[in-house]
C-alpha positions as CSV (number, residue, x, y, z in Angstrom):
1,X,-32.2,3.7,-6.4
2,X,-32.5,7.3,-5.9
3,X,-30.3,9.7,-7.9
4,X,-26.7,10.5,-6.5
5,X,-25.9,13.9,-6.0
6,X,-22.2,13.8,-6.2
7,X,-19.1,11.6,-5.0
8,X,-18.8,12.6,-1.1
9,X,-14.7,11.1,-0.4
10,X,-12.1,9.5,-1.8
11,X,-10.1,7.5,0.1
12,X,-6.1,7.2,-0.8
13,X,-4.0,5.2,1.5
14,X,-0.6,6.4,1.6
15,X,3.0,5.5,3.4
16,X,3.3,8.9,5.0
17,X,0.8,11.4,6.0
18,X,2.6,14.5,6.6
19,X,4.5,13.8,3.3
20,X,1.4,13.5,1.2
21,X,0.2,16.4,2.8
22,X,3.3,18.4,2.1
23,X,3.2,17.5,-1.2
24,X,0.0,18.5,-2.6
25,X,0.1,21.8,-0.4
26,X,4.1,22.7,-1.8
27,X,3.4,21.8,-5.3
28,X,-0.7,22.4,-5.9
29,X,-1.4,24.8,-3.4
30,X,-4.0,22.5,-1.8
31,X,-5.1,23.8,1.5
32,X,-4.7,20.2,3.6
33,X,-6.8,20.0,6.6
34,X,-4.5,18.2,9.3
35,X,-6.9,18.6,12.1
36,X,-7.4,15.1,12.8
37,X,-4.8,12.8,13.7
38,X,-5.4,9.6,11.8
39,X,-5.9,11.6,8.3
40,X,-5.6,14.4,5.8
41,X,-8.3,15.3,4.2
42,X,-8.5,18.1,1.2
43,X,-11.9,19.3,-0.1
44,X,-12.6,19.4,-4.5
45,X,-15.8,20.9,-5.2
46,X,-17.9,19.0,-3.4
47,X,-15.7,15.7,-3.6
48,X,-13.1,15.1,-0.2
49,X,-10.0,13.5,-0.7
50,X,-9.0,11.6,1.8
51,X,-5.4,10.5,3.0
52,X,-4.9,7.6,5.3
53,X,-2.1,5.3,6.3
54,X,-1.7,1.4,5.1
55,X,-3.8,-1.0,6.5
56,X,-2.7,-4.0,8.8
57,X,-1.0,-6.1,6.9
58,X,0.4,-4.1,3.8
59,X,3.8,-4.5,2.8
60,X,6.5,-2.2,4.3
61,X,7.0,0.0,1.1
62,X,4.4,-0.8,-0.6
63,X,3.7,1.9,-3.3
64,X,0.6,2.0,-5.8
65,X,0.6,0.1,-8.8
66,X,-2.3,0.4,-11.3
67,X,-1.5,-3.0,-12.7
68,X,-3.6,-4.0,-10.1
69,X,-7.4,-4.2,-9.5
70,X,-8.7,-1.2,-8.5
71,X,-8.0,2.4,-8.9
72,X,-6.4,3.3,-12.3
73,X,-6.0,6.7,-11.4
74,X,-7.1,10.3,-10.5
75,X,-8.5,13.1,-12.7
76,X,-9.5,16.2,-11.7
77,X,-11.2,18.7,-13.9
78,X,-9.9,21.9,-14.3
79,X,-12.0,25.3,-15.9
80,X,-9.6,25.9,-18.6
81,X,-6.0,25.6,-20.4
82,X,-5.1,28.5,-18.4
83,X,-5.5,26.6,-15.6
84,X,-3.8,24.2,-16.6
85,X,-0.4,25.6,-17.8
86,X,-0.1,27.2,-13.8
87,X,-0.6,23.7,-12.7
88,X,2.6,22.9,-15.2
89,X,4.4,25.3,-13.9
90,X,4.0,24.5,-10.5
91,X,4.8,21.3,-11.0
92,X,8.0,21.7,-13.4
93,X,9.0,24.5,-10.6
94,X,8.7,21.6,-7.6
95,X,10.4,19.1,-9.9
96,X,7.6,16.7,-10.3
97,X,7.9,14.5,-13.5
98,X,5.7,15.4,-15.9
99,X,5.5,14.9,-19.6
100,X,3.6,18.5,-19.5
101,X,-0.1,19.4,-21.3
102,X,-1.0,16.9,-23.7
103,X,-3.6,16.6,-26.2
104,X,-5.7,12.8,-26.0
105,X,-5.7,11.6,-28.9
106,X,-9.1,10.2,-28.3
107,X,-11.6,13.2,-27.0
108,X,-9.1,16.2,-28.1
109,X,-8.9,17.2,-24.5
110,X,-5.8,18.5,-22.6
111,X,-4.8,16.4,-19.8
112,X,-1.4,16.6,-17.7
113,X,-0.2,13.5,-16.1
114,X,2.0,13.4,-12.7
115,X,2.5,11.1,-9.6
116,X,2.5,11.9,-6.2
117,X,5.3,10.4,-3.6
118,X,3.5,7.0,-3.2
119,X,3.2,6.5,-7.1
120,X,-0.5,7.5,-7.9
121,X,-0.6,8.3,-11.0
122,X,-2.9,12.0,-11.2
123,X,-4.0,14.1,-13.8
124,X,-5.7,17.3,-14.5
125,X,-8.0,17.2,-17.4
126,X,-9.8,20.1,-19.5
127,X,-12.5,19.3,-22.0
């Protein structure tokens, strides 16, 4: 197998599309591209996110559960602490939950842990 260059997308499904969108735009200052009808789609570096609703056949309410098989979560790196304490602010100021910059206990780096409207759990992470 050849090497991989980088993770191309991401798909997340969520309940609401304009929602999601609205929330990572209000609270992280994500420039959401809403240009196509059946999605949302924000670029990370050279990662895409992308937002989609439920499949057929999901449960009306369904939210995410990492207890589940699957994704865990999401963890985006950030360049510094800096960084980081803007993204605590923005969320605090939004009233997103959060537990604010924490130290792991395992590598020593500073993570901050929040969810989004259908329960994913996200964090930003500096090394």
């Amino acid at each position: 197998m050849s090497r991989l260059k980088a993770v191309h997308h991401i798909t997340i499904r969520v309940q609401d599309l304009d929602r999601t969108a609205s929330f990572f735009e209000r609270v992280l200052g994500w420039d959401v591209d809403s240009s196509l009808p059946d999605r949302r789609r924000v670029q990370i570096g050279e990662t895409r996110l992308v937002f989609k609703l439920p499949l057929p056949g999901t449960p009306e309410g369904d939210r995410f559960n990492e207890a589940r098989i699957g994704v865990d979560h999401i963890s985006l790196l950030l360049n510094d602490l800096a960084e980081m304490v803007l993204v605590e602010r923005r969320l605090r100021d939004a009233g997103v939950d959060t537990r604010g910059v924490q130290t792991e206990a395992s590598t020593g780096a500073s993570v901050i842990v929040f969810r989004d409207p259908d329960n994913m759990q996200w964090e930003f992470y500096v090394e």
